[in-house]
N, C-alpha and C positions, 0 to 999 in steps of 0.2 A: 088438341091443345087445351089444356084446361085455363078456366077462366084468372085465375092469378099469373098462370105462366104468361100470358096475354097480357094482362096490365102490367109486366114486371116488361116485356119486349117492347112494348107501346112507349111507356118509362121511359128506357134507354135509348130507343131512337134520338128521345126529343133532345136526353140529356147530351148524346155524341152531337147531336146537331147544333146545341148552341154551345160547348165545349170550347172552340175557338182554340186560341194558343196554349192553351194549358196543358197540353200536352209538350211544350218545350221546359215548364217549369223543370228545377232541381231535383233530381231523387229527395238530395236530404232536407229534412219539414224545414222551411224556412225560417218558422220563431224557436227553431234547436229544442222540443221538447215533445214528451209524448206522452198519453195520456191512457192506462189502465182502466179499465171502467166493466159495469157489467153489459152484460148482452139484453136487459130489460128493453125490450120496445119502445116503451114508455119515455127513455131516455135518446134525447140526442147533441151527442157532445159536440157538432158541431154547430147548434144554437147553446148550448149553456157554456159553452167554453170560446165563444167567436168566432169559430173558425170557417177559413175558404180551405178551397182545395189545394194542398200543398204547402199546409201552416206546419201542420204536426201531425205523428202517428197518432193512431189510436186504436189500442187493441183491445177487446170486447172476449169477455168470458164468462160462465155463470157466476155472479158473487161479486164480479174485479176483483178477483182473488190473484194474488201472487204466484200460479201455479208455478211448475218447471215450466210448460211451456211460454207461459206468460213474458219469463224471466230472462228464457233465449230470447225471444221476441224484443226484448228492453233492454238487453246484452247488445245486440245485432245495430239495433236501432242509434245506441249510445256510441259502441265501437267502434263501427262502419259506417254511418250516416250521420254522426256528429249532435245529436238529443245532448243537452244537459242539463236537461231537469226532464223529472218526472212526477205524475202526479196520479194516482190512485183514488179513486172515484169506484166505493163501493156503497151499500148502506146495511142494516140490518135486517129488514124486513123484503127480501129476497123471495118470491113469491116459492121459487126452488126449495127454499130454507124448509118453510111453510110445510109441500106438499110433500117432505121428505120425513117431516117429524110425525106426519099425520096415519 
């Protein structure tokens, strides 16, 4: 077992263990919104955007780009589990952008 796979299992022990009832919350995000953004590390939308667990979706891609998938994903979310609003959380300087021009 390598050493990230270890602190990623360690993690989620703790996190199942104080998890509590939240596993009885809603499928659908309870503030009805979901949020596009990239997959940057560096980001996390649930400190820049407030959220606990079971606020709003939020789906992560390289860019927060609009892909098709992206689009099913915020179709699904809007349709079937009641989002309405969306919010798109990308920037320019995409470190991807970067290592693709280079």
């Amino acid at each position: 077992m390598t050493k990230v796979l270890n602190d990623v299992l360690t993690a989620n022990q703790s996190y199942v263990e104080g998890f509590g009832d939240k596993g009885s919350l809603a499928m659908p995000p309870a503030r009805q919104f979901a949020i596009l953004t990239c997959m940057d590390a560096r980001l996390d939308p649930a400190k820049f955007a407030g959220l606990a667990e079971g606020d709003a979706h939020v789906i992560r891609n390289a860019g927060g780009r609009a892909s098709d998938d992206a689009i099913r994903s915020l179709i699904i979310s809007h349709k079937l589990l009641g989002t309405n609003e969306w919010f798109v959380i990308h920037h320019r300087t995409a470190v991807w952008r970067h290592s693709l021009t280079r």
